[in-house]
N, CA, C and O of each residue as an XYZ file, in Angstrom:
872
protein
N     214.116   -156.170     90.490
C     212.925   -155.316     90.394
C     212.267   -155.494     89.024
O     213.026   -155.944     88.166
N     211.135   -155.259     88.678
C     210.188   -155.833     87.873
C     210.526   -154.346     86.553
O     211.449   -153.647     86.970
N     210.107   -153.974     85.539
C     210.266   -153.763     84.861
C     208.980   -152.477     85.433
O     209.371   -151.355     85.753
N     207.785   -152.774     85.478
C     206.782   -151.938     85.623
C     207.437   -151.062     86.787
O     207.478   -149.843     86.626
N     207.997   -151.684     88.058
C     208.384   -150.560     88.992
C     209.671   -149.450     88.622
O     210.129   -148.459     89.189
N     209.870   -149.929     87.802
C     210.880   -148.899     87.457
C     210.378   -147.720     86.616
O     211.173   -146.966     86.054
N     208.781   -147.539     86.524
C     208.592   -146.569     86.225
C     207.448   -145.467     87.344
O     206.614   -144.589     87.122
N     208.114   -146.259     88.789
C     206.763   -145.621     90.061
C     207.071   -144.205     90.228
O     206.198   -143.437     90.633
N     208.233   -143.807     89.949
C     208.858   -142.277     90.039
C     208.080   -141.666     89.109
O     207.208   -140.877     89.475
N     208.291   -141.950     87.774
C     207.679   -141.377     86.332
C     206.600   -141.214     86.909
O     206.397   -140.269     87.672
N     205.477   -142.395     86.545
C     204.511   -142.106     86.840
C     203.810   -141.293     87.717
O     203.209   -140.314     87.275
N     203.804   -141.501     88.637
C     203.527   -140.576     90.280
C     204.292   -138.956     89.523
O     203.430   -138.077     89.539
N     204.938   -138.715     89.232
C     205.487   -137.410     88.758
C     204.324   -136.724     87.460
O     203.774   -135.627     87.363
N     204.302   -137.935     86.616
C     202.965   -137.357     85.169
C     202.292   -137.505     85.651
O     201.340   -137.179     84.943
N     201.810   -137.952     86.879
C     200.408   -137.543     87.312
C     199.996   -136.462     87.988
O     198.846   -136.024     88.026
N     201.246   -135.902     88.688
C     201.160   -134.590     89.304
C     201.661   -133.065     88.359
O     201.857   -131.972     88.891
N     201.775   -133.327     87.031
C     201.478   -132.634     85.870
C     202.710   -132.027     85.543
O     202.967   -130.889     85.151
N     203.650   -133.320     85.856
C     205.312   -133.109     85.090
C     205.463   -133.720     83.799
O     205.220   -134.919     83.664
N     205.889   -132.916     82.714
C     205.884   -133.191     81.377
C     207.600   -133.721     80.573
O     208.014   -134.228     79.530
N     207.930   -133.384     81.403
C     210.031   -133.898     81.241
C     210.427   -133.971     82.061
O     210.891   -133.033     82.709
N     210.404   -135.449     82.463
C     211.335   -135.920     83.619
C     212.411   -136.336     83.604
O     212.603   -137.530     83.371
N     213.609   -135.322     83.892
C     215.101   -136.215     83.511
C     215.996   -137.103     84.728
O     216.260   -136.726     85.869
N     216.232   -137.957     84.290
C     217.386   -138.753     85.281
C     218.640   -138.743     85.432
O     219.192   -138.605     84.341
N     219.388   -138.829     86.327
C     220.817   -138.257     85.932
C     221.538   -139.316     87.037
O     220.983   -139.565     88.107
N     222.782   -139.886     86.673
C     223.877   -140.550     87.119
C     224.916   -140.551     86.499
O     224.964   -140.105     85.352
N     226.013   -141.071     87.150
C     227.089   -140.920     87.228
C     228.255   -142.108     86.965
O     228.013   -143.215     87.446
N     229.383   -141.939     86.295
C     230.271   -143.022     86.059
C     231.358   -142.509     86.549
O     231.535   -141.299     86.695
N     232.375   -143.621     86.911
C     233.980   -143.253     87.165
C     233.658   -142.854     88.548
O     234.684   -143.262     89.091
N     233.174   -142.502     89.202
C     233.628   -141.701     90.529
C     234.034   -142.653     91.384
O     234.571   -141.947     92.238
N     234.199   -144.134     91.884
C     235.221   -144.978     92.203
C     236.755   -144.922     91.610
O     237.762   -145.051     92.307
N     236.736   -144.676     90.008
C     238.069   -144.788     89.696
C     239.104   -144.435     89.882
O     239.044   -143.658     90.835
N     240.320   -144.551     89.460
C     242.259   -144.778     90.006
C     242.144   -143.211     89.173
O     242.488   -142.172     89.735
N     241.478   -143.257     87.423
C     242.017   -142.811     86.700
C     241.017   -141.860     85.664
O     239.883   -142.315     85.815
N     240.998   -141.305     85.180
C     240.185   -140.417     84.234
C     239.027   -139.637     84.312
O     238.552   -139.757     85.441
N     238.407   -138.936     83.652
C     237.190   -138.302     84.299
C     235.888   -138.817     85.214
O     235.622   -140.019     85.259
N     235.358   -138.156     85.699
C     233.996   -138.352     86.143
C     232.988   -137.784     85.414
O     232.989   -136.564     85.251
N     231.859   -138.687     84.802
C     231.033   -138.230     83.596
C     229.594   -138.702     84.041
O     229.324   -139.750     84.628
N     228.941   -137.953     83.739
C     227.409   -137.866     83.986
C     226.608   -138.060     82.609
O     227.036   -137.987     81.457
N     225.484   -138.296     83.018
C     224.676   -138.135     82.093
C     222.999   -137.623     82.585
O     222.727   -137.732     83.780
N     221.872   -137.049     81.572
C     220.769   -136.702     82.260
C     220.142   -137.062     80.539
O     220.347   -136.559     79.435
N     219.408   -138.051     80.992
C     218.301   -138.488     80.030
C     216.580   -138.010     80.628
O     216.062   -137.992     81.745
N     216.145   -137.703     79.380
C     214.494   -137.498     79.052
C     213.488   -138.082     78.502
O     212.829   -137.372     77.743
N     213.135   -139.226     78.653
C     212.291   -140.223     78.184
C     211.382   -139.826     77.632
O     211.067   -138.707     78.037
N     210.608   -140.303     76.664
C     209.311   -139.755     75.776
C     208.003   -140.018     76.774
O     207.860   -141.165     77.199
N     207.295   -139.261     77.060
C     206.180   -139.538     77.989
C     204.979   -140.236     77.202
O     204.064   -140.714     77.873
N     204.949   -140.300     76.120
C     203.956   -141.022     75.463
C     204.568   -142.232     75.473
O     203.687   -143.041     75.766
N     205.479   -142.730     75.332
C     206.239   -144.027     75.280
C     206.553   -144.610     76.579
O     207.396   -145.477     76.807
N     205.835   -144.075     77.338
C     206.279   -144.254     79.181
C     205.038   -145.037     79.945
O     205.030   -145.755     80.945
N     203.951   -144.575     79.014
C     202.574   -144.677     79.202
C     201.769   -145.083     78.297
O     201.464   -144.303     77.395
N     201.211   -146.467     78.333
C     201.030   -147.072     79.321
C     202.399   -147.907     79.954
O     203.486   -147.841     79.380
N     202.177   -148.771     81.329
C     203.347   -149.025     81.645
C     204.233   -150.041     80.951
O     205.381   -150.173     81.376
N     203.824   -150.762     79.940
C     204.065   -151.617     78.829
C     205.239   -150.900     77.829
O     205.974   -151.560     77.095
N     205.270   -149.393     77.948
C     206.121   -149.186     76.685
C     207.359   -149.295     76.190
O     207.818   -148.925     75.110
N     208.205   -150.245     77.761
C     209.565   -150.664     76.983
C     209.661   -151.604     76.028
O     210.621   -151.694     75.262
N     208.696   -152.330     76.026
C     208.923   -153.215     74.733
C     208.557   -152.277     73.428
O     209.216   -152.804     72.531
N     207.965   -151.343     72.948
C     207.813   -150.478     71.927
C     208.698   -149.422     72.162
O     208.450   -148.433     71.473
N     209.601   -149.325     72.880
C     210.585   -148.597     73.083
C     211.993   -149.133     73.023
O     213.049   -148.500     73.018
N     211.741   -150.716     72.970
C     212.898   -151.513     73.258
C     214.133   -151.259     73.855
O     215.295   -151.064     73.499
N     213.183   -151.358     75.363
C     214.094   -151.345     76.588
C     213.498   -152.009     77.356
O     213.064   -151.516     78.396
N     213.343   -153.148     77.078
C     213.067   -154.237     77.873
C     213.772   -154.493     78.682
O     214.677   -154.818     77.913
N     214.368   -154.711     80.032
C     215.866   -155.618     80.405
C     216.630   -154.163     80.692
O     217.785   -154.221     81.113
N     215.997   -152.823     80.468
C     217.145   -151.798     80.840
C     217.062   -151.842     82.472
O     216.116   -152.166     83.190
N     218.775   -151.274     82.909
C     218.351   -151.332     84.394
C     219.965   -150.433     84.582
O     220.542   -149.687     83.790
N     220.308   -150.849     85.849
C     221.775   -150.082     86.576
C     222.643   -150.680     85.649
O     222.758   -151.890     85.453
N     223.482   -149.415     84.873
C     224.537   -150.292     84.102
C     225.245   -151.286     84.435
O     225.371   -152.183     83.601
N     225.870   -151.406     85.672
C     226.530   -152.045     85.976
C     226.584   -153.234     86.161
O     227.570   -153.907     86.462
N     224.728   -153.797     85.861
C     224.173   -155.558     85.712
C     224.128   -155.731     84.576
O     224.284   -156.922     84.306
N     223.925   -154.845     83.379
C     224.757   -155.214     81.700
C     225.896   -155.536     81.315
O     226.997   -155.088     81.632
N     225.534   -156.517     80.454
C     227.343   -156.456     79.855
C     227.539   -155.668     78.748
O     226.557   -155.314     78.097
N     228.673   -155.329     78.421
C     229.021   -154.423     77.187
C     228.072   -154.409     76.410
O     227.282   -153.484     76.221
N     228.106   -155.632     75.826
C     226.987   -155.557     74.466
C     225.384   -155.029     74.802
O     224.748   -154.575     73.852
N     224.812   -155.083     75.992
C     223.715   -155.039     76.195
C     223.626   -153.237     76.767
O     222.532   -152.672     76.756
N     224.701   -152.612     77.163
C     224.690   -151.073     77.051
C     225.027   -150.481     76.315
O     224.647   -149.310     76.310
N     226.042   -151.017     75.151
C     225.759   -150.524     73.673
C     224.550   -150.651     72.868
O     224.307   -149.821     71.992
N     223.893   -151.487     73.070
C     222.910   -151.579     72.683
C     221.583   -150.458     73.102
O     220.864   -149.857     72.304
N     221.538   -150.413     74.588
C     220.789   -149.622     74.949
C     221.075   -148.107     74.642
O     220.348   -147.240     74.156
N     222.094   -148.084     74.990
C     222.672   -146.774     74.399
C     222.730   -146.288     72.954
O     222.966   -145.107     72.698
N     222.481   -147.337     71.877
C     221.914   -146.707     70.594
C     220.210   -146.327     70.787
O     219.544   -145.338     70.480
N     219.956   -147.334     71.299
C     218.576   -146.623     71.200
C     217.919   -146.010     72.354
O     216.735   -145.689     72.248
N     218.499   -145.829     73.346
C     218.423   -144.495     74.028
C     218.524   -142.618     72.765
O     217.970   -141.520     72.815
N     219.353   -143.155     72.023
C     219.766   -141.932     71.270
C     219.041   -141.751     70.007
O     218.931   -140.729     69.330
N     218.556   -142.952     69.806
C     217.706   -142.500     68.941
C     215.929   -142.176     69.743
O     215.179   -141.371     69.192
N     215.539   -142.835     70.889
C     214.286   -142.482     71.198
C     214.230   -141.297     71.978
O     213.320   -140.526     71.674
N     214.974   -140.965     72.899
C     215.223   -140.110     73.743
C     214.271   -138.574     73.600
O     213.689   -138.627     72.517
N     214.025   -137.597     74.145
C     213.661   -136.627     73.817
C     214.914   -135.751     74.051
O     215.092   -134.746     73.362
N     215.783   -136.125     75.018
C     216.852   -135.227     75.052
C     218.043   -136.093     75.837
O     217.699   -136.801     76.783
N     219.363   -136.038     75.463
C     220.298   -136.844     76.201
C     221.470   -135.288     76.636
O     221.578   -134.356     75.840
N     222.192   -135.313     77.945
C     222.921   -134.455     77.715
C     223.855   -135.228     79.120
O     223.520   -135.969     80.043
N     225.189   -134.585     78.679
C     226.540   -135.651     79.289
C     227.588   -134.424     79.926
O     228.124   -133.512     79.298
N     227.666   -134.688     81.167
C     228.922   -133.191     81.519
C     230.220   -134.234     81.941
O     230.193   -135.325     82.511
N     231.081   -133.625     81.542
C     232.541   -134.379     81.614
C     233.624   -133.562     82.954
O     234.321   -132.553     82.847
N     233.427   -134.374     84.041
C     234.412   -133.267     84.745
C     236.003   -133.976     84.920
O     235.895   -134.988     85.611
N     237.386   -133.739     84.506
C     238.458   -134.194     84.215
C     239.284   -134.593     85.668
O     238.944   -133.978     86.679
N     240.203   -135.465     85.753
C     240.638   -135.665     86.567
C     241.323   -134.437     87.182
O     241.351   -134.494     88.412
N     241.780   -133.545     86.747
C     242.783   -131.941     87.566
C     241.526   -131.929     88.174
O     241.431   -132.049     89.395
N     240.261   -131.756     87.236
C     239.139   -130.712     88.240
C     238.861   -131.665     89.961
O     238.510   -131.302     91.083
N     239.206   -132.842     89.406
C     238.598   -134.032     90.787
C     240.021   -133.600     91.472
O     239.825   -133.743     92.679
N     241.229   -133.185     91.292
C     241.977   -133.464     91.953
C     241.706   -132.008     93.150
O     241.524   -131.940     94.365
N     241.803   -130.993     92.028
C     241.703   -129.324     92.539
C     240.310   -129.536     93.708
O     240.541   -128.834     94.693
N     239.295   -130.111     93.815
C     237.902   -130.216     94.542
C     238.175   -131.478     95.404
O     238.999   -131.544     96.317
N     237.608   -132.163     95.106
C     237.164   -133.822     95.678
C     236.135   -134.700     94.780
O     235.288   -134.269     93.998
N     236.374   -135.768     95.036
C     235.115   -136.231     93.664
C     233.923   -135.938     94.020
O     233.005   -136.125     93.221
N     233.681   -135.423     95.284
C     231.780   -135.439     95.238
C     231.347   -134.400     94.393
O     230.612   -134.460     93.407
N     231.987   -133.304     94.992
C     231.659   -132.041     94.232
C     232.138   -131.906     92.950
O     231.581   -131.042     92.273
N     233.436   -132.825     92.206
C     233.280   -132.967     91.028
C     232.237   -133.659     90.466
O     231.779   -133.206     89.417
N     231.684   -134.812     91.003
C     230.560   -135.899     90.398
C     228.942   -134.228     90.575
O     228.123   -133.840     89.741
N     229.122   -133.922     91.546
C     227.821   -133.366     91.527
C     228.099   -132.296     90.845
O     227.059   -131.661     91.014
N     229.069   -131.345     89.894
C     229.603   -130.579     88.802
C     228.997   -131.255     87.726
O     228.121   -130.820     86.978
N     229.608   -132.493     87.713
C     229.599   -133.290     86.068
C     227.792   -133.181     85.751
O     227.265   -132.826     84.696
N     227.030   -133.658     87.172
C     225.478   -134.186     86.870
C     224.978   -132.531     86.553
O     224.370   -132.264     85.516
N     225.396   -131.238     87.812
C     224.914   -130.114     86.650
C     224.842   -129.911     85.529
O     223.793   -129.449     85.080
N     225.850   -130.165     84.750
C     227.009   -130.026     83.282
C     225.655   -130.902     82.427
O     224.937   -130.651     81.459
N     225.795   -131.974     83.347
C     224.596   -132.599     82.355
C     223.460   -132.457     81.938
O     222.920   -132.738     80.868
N     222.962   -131.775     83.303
C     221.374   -130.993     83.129
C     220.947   -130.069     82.335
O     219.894   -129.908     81.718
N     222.733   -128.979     82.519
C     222.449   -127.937     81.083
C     222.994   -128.034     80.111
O     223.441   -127.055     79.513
N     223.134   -129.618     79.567
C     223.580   -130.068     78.408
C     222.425   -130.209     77.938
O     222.358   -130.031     76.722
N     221.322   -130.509     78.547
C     219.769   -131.153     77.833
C     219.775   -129.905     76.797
O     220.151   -128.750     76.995
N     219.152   -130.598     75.443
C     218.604   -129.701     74.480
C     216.864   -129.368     74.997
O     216.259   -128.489     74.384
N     216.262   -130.011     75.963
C     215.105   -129.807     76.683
C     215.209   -129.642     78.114
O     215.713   -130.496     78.843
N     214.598   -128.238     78.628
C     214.837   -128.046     79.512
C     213.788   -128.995     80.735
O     212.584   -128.748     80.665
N     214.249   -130.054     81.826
C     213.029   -130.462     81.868
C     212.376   -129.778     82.980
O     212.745   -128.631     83.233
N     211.558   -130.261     83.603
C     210.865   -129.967     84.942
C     210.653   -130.601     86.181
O     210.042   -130.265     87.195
N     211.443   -131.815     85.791
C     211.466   -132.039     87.065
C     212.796   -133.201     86.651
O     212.952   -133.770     85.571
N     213.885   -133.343     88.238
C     215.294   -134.765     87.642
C     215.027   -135.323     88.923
O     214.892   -134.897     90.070
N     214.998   -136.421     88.340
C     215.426   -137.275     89.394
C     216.719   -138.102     89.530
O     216.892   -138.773     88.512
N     217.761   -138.288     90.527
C     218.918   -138.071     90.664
C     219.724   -139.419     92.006
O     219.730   -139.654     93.215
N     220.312   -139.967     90.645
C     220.634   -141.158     91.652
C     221.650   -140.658     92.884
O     222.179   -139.546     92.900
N     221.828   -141.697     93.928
C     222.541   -141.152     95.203
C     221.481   -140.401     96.367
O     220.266   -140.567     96.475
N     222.352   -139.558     97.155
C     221.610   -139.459     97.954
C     222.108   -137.552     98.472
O     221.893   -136.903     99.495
N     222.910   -137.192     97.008
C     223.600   -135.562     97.227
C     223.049   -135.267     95.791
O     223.030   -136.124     94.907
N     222.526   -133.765     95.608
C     221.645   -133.144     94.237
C     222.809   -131.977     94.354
O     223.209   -131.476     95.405
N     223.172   -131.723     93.257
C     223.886   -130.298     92.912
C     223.260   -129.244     92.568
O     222.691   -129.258     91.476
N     223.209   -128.250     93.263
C     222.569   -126.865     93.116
C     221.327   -126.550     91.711
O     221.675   -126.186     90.587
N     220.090   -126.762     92.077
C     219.167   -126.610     90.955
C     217.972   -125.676     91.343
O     217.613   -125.277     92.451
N     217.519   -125.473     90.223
C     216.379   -124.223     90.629
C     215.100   -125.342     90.264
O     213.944   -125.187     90.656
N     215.502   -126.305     89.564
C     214.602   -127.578     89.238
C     213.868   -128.088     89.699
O     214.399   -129.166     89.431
N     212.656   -128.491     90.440
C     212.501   -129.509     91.412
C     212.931   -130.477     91.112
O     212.714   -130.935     89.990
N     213.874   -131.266     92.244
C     214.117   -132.689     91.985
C     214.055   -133.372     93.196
O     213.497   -132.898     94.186
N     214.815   -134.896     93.161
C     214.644   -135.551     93.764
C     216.108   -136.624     94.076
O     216.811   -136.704     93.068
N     216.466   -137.163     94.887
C     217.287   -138.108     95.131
C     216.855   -139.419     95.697
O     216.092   -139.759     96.602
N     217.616   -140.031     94.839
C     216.920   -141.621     94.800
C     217.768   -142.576     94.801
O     218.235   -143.071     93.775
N     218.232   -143.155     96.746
C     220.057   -144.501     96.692
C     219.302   -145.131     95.307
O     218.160   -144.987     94.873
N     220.278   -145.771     94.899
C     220.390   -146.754     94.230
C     219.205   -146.949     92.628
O     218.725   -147.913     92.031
N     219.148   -145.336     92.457
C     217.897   -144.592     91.558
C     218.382   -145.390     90.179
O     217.751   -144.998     89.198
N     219.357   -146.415     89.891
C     219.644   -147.074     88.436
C     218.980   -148.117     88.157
O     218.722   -148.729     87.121
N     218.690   -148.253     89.463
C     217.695   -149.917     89.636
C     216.604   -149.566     90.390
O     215.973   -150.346     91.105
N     216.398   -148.511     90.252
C     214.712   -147.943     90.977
C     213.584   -146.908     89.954
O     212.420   -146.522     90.063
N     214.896   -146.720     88.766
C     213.937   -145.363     88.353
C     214.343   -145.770     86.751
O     215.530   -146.093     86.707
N     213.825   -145.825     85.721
C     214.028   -146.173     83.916
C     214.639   -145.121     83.605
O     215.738   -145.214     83.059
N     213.942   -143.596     83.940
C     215.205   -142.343     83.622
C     216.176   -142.373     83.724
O     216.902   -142.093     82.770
N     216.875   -142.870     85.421
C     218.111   -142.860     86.117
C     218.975   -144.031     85.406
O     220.191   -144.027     85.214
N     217.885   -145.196     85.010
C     218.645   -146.546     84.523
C     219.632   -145.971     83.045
O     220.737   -146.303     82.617
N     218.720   -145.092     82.638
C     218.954   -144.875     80.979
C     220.276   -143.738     80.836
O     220.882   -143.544     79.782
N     220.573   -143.030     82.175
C     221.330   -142.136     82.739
C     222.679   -142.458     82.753
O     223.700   -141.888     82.368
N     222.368   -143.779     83.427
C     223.243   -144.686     84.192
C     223.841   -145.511     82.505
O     225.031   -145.789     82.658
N     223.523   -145.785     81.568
C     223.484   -146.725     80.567
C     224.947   -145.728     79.453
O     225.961   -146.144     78.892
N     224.136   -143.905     79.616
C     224.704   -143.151     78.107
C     226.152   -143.019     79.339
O     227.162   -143.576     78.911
N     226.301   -142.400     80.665
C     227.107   -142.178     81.413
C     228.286   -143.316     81.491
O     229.453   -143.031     81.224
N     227.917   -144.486     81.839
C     229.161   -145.568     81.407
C     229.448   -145.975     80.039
O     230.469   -146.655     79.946
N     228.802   -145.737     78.906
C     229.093   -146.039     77.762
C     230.236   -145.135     77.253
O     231.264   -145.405     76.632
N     229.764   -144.059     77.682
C     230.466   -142.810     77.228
C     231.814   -142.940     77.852
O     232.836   -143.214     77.223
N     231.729   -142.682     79.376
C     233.210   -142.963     80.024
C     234.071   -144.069     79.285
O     235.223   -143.857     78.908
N     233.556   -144.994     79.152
C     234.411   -146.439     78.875
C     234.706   -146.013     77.333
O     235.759   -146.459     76.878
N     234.090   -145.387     76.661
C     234.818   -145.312     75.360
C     235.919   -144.304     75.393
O     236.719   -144.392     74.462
N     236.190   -143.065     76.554
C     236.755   -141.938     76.503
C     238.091   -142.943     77.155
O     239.150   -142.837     76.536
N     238.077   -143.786     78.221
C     239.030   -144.377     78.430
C     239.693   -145.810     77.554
O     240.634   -146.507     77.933
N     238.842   -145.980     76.238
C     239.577   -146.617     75.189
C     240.322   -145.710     74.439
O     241.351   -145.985     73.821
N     239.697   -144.452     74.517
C     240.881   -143.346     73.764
C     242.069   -143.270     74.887
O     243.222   -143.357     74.465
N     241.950   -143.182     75.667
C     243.147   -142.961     76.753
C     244.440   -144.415     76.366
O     245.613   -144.336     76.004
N     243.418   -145.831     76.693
C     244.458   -146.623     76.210
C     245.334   -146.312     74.970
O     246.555   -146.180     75.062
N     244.679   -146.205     73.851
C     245.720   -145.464     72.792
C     246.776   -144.846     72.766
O     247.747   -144.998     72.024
N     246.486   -143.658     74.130
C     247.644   -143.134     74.104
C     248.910   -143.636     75.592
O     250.087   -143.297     75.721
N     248.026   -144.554     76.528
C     248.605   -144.958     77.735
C     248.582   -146.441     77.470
O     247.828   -146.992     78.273
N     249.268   -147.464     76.437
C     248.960   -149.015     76.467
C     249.278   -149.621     77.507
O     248.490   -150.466     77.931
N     250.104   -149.452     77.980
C     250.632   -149.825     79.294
C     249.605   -150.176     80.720
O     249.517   -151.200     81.398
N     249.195   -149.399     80.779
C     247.408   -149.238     81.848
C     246.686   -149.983     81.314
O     245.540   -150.010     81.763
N     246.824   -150.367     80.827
C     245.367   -151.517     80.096
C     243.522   -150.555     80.526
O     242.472   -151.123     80.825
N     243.733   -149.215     80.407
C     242.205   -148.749     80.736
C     241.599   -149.103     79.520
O     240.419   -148.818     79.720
N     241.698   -149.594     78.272
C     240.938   -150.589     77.778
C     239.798   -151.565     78.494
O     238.663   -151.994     78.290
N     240.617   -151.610     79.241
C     239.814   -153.458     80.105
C     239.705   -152.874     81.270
O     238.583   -153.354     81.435
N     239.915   -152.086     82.512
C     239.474   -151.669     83.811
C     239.028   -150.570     83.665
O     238.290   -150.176     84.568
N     239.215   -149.897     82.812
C     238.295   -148.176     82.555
C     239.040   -147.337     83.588
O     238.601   -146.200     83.761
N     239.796   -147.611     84.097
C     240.952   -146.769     85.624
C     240.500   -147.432     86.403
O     241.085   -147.139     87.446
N     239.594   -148.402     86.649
C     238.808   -148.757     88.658
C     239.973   -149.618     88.983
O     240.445   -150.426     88.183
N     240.470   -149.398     90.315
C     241.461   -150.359     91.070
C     241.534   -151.865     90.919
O     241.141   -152.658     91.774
N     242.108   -152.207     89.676
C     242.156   -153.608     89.399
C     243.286   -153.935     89.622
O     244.237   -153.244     89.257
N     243.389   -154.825     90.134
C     244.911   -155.819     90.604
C     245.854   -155.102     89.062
O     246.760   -154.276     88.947
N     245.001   -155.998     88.014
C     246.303   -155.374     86.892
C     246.810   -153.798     86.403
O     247.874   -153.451     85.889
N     245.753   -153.101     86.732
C     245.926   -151.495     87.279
C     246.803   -151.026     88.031
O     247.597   -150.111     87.811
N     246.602   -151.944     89.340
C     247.458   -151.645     90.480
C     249.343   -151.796     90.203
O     250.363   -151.178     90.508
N     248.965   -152.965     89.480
C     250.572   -153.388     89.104
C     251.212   -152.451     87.946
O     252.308   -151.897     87.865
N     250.250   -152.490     87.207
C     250.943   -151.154     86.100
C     251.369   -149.614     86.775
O     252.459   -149.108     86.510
N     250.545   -149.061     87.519
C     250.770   -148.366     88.558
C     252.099   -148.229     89.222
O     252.886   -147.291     89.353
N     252.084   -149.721     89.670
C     253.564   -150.117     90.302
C     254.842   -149.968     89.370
O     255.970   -149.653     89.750
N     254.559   -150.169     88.466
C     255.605   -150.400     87.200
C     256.208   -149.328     86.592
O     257.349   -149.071     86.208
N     254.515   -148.437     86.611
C     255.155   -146.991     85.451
C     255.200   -146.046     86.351
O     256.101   -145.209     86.286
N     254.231   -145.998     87.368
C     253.564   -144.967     88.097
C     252.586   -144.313     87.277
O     252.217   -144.481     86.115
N     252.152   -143.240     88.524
C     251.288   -142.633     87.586
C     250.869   -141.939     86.572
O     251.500   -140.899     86.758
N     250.071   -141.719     85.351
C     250.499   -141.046     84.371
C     249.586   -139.864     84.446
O     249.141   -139.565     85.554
N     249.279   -139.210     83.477
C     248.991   -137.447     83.440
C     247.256   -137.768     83.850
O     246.773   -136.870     84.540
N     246.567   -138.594     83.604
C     245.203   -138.881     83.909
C     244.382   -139.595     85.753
O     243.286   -139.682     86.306
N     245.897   -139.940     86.013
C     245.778   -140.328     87.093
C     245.548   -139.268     88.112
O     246.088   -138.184     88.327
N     244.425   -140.025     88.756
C     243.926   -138.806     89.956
C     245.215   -138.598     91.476
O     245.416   -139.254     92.498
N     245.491   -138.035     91.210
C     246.443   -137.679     92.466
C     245.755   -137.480     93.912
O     246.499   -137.968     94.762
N     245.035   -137.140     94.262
C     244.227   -137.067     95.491
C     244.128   -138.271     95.776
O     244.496   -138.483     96.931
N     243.711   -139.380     95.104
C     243.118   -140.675     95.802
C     244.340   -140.924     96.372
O     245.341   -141.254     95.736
N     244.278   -140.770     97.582
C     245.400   -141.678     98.790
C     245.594   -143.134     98.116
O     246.732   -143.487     97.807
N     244.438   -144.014     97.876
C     244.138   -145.824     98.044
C     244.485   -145.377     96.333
O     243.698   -145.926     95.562
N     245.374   -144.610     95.750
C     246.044   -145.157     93.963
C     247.147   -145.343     94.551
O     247.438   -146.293     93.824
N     248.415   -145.238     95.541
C     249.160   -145.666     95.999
C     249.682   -146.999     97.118
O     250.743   -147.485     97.509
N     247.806   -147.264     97.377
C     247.727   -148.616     98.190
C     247.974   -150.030     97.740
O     247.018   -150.708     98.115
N     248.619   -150.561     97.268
C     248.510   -152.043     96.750
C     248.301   -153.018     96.948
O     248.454   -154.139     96.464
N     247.579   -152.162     98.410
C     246.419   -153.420     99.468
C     245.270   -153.242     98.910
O     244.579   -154.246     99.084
N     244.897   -152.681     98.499
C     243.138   -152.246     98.257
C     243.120   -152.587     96.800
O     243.692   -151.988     95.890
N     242.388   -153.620     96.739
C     242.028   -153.961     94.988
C     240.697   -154.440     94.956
O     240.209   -155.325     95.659
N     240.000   -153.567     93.808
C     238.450   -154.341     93.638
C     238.685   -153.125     92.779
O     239.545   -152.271     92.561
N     237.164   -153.581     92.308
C     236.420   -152.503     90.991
C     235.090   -152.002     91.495
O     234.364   -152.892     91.938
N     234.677   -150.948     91.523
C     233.372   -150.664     91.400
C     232.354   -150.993     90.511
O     231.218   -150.552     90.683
């Protein structure tokens, strides 16, 4: 997708006389192991408009985290934080995913995130295709990381963040290598799994963390 369409949501929204549009997605909710973390970014509307302003915003190339490599969502993710009008991140822990289910933990975490904003906005738009309880108007949008620059930028602070919370975890779990798989069902996951079992971060509900047929990553 082109760079300009990723702002057809925005736009079409500031034209119907929305002034903070936040985006919100989600990390981890595939994973073996550790929280599910959200994020809800607020883009500068002067910097949105005209449709040119990722290059003076330098976010050229932003999109669904998951087509970056490290270096290129650290990157975005500094200057997400410095341009931003508001960034806010809800952390929901593996007990809480275990005590619920992950949807309703993932759609917890994206609340958490909304009233993390230091700006309240007026309107989110919300990757997937389930919104968690808002008085907000919003919106749901499949695959809103690669459809929407809010959701992309959502999608960018939300895996940065997770993946560093599960380099603190390696520290204290070396064994798991969540250094290098972040918890998602990786063959070498699976085998450590096999080896130690599970440790205090590991989600107990997931049936397929005991499968050692099922290996891939999200």
């Amino acid at each position: 997708m082109q760079e300009a369409d990723l702002l057809v949501y925005e736009s079409s929204l500031y034209r119907l006389g929305y002034q903070f549009i936040a985006g919100v997605d989600e990390a981890g909710r595939g994973a073996l192991a550790g929280p599910v973390v959200a994020s809800a970014v607020i883009l500068p509307k002067n910097k949105l408009i005209p449709v040119r302003f990722a290059h003076r915003l330098r976010l050229t190339g932003l999109t669904d985290s998951k087509q970056l490599t490290e270096l290129q969502r650290e990157r975005f993710y500094a200057e997400l934080h410095r341009q931003s009008f508001a960034i806010g991140v809800g952390i929901i822990s593996n007990e809480d995913i275990d005590h619920s289910n992950i949807l309703a933990a993932t759609l917890k975490a994206m609340a958490a995130a909304i009233s993390d904003l230091s700006l309240k906005p007026d309107y989110v738009l919300i990757d997937g295709n389930k919104a968690p309880v808002l008085a907000i108007p919003h919106k749901t949008i499949p695959k809103g990381d690669s459809r929407s620059i809010s959701i992309a930028a959502a999608s960018v602070v939300a895996k940065v963040t997770r993946d560093r919370l599960m380099c603190e975890f390696h520290e204290i779990y070396p064994q798991y290598g969540f250094n290098q798989h972040k918890g998602y069902p990786t063959r070498q996951h699976r085998a450590a799994i096999a080896q130690f079992g599970p440790c205090t971060i590991h989600r107990r509900s997931f049936k397929l963390l005991y499968n050692p047929l099922i290996i891939g990553q999200r």
